[in-house]
C-alpha positions in Angstrom: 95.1 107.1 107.2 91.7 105.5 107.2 90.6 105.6 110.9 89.1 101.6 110.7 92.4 100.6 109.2 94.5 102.6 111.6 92.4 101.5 114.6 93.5 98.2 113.8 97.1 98.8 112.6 97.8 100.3 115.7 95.8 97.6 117.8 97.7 94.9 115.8 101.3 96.5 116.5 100.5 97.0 120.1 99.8 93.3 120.3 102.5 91.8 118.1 105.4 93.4 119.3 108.3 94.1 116.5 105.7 92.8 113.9 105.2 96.9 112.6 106.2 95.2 109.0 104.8 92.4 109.0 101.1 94.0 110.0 101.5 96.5 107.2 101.9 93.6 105.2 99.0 91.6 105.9 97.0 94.6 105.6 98.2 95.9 102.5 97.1 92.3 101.4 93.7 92.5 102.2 93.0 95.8 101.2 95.1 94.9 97.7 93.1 90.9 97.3 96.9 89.7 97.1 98.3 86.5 98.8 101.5 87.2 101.5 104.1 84.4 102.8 105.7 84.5 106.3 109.1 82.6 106.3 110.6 82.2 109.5 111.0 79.5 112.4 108.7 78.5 114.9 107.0 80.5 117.9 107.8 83.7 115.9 104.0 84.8 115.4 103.2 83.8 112.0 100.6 82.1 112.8 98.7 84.1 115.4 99.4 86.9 113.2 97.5 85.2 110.4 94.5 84.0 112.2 93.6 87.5 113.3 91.7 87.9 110.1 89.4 85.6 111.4 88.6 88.3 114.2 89.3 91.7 112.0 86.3 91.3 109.6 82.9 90.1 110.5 80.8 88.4 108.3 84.0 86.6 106.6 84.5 83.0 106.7 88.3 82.1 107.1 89.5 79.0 107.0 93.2 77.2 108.8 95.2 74.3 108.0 98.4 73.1 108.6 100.1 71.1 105.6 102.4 67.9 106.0 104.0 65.9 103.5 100.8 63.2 104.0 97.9 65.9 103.7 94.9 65.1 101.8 92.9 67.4 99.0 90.0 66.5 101.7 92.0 68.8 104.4 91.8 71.9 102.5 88.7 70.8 99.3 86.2 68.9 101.5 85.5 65.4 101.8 84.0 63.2 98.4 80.2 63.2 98.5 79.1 59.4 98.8 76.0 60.0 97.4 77.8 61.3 94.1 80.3 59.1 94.4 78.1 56.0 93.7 76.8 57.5 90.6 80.4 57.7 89.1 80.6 61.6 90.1 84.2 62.6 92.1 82.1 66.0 93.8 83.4 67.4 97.1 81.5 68.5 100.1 82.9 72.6 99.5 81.0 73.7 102.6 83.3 75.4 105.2 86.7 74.4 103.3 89.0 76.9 101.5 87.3 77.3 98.1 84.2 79.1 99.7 86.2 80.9 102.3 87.3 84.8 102.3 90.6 84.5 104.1 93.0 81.8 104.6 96.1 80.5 106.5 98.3 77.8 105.1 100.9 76.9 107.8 103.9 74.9 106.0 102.7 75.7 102.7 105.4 73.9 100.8 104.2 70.6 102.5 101.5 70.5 99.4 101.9 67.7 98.0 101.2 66.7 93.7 97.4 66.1 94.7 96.7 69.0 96.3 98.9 71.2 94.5 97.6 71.7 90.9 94.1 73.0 92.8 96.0 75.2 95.1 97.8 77.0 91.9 93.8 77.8 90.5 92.4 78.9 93.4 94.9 81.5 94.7 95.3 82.7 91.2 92.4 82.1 89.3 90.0 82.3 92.4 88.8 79.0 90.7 87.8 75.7 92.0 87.0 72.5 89.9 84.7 70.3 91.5 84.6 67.6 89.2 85.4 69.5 86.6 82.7 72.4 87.2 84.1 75.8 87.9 83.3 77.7 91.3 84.3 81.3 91.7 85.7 81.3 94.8 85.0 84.4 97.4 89.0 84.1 98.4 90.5 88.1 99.2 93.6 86.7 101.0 95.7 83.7 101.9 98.5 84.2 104.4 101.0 81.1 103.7 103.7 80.4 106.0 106.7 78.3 106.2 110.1 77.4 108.3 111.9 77.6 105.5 112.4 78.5 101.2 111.6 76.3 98.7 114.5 74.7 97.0 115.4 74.2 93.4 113.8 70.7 92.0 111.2 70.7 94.2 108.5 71.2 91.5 107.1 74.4 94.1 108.6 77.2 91.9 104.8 78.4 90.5 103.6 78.2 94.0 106.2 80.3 96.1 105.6 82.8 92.7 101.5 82.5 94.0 102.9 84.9 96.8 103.2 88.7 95.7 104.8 89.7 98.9 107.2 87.7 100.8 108.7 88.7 104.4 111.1 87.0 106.6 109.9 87.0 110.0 113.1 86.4 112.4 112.6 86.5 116.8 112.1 89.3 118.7 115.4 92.0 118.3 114.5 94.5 120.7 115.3 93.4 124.4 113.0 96.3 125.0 110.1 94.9 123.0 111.0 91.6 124.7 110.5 92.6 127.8 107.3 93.8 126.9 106.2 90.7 125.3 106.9 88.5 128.5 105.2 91.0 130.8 102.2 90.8 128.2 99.3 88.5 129.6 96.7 90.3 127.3 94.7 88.7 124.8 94.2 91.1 122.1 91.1 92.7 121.0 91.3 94.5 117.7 88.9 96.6 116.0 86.6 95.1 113.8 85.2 95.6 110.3 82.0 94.3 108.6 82.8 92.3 105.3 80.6 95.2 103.1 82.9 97.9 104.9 85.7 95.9 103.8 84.8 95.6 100.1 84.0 99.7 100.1 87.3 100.0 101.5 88.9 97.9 98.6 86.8 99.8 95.9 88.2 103.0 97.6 91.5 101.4 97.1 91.0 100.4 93.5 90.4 104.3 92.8 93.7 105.4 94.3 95.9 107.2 91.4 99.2 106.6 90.2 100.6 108.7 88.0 103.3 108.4 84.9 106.0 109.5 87.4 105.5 106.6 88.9 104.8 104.4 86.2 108.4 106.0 84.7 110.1 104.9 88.1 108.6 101.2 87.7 110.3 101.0 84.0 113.4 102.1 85.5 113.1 100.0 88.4 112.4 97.0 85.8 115.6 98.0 83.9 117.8 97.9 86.8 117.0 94.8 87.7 117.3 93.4 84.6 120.5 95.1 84.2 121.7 92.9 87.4 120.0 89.7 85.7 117.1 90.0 88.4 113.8 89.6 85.7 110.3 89.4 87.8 107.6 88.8 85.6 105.5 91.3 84.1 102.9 89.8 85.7 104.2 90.2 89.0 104.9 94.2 88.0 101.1 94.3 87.1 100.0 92.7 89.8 102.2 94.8 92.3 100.4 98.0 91.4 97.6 96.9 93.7 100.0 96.5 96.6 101.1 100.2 95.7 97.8 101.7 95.6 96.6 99.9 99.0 100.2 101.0 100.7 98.9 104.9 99.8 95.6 104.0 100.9 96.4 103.0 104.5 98.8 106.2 104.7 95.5 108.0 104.0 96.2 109.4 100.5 94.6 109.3 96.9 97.7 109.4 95.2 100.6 106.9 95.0 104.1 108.5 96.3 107.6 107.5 95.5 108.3 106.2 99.0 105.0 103.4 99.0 107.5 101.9 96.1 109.6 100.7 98.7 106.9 97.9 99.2 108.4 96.1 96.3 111.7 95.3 97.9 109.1 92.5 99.3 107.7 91.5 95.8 110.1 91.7 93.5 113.0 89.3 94.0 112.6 85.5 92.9 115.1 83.9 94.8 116.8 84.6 98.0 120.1 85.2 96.3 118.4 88.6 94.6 117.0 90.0 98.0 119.8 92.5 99.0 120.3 93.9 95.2 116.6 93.9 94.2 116.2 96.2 98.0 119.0 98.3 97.1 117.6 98.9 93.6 114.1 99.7 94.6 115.2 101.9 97.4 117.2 103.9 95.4 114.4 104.5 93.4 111.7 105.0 95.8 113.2 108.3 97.4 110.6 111.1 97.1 111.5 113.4 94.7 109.1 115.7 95.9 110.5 116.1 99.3 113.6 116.2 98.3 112.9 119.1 96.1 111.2 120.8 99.1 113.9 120.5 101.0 116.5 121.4 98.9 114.0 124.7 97.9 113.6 125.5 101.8 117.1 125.6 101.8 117.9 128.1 98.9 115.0 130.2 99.8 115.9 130.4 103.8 119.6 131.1 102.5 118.0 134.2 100.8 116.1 135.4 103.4 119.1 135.5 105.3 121.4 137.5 103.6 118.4 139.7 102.5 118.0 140.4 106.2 121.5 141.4 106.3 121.6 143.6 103.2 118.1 145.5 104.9 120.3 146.0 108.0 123.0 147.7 106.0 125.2 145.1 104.9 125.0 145.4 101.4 124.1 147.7 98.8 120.1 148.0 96.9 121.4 146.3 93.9 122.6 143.3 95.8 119.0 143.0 97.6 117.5 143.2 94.1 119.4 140.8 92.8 118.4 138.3 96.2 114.6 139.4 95.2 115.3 138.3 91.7 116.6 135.0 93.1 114.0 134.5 95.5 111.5 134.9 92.8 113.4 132.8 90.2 113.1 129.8 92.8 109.2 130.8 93.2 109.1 130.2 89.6 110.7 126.8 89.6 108.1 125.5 92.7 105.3 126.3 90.5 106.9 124.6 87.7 107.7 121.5 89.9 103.7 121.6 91.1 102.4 121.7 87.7 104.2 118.5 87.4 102.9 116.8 91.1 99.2 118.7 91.2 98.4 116.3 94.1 101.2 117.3 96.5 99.7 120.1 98.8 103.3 120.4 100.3 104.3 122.1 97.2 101.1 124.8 97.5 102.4 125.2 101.2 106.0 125.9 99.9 105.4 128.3 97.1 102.1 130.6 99.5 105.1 130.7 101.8 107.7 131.9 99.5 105.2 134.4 97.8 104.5 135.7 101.7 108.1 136.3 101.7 109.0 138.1 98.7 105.9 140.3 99.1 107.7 141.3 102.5 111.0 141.7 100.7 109.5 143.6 98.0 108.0 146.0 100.3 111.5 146.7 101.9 113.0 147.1 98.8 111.1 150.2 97.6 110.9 151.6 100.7 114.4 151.0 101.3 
């Protein structure tokens, strides 16, 4: 893992307590430039949570507003300019507001109303703001949204809520344990910090992270499953979603995207609350890593080998019975270097098959000089 990011991670969880998920989350945000929505009641963190993006990265500008059903486009797009204004020209005062800022929270998200709406939808997908009518790029990485409750059907908020590539529930403390903690817990916290160019080098780094056809292959079937249970995410969203992928690998510390950073998606890919439990089951059946598995199950044949090769050196069994364990032994061998041809960034498998050629090198020996 990056040692900035982990310096924070760790500072974060040790702050929030029973928030481990919910700090990947934001993180995996930021380092991805994707949006993330807190559900859950009040006093549950959300929003002291989300502010700490404020702190984390120096040189940002992050902006905070809490939505009701009365807000204004002057609470979150700046007030009219009067001087324009009496020249016929409807231009906004932008400076310090949410189009020119790098990180955002949006408490009560689905309070936005028709007139603030339609801007909202550009500028957390498009990055675009029109001030009266002329486009500005906004610098936006992140906005955390946040809300008591899910939107309901009719509403007109469907395009919004979809605005939000990764959703999480955030429910009350579980753990009496971490409870207890939390009460006793008079610190203010003081998390590491980052510079915004460190940031950006860190979400280049990110961009570079690979993901291979395996993976790719375990998205399609993902994608068929689901649709096989009438669950159908856009394949925008699927696009999209490889960002939080790469950026999950990236804060474990590797280069390469693994089976298990799929898992991610259980948060992503689900469109209405109804789908949550299937759309987790399907991506988690999915998201085992084969590789490990395949390690494991290898270690297991080859340790079996060793065992009763052991015995048959001791005198249990005959020299053709140890040459047919060797044979084995090297027949597995054979299938870990097929296996690493396959994943050439898991070092695991170099591990596996030095050890196994350590091992039939010694059995070899014994054999001829059995």
């Amino acid at each position: 893992m990056n040692i900035q990011f982990k310096q924070i991670q760790d500072s974060l969880n040790a702050t929030f307590f029973d928030r481990n998920h919910e700090v990947e989350a934001l993180l995996t945000a930021v380092l991805a430039r994707q949006h993330v929505l807190f559900i859950g009641p009040a006093g549950t963190g959300k929003s002291a949570l989300s502010s700490m993006l404020g702190q984390i990265v120096t040189g940002s500008t992050y902006f905070q507003q809490l939505l009701t059903p009365y807000s204004t486009p002057e609470e979150l797009f700046g007030v009219l300019s009067l001087k324009d204004l009496e020249q016929g020209r409807y231009v906004r005062n932008v400076e310090g507001m949410l189009p020119l800022s790098h990180f955002a929270f949006i408490d009560e998200i689905f309070k936005a109303n028709s007139a603030i709406l339609n801007s909202l939808l550009t500028l957390i997908n498009e990055r675009l703001y029109y001030n009266n009518g002329v486009p500005i790029q906004s610098p936006l990485m992140t906005i955390v949204g946040s809300s008591n409750e899910y939107i309901e059907e009719g509403e007109g908020l469907e395009a919004l809520f979809d605005r939000f590539l990764l959703r999480y529930e955030v429910d009350y403390i579980k753990e009496n344990s971490s409870f207890i903690q939390m009460m006793k817990s008079h610190t203010k916290p003081q998390v590491p910090t980052m510079n915004l160019g460190e940031l950006k080098q860190h979400q280049q780094a990110v961009d570079q992270v690979n993901i291979s056809d395996a993976i790719y292959d375990l998205l399609a079937q993902i994608r068929q499953a689901l649709v096989d249970e009438g669950i159908r995410p856009s394949d925008r969203r699927f696009k999209q979603s490889l960002s939080l992928l790469q950026a999950k690998a990236y804060l474990q510390g590797r280069q390469d995207v693994s089976p298990s950073d799929l898992q991610i998606l259980s948060n992503t890919l689900w469109e209405t609350t109804d789908q949550k439990t299937k759309t987790k089951e399907i991506v988690k059946e999915h998201s085992q890593d084969v590789v490990m598995t395949f390690i494991e199950r290898m270690n297991d044949e080859f340790n079996e080998i060793l065992q009763l090769s052991n015995q048959a050196l001791n005198g249990e069994h005959s020299q053709d019975q140890i040459s047919e364990l060797l044979l084995k032994g090297k027949t597995l061998s054979g299938q870990v270097q097929d296996f690493q041809a396959k994943h050439p960034a898991r070092l695991e498998l170099v591990d596996l098959r030095n050890r196994m050629q350590q091992e039939l090198l010694k059995l070899t020996s014994a054999v001829i000089g059995f």
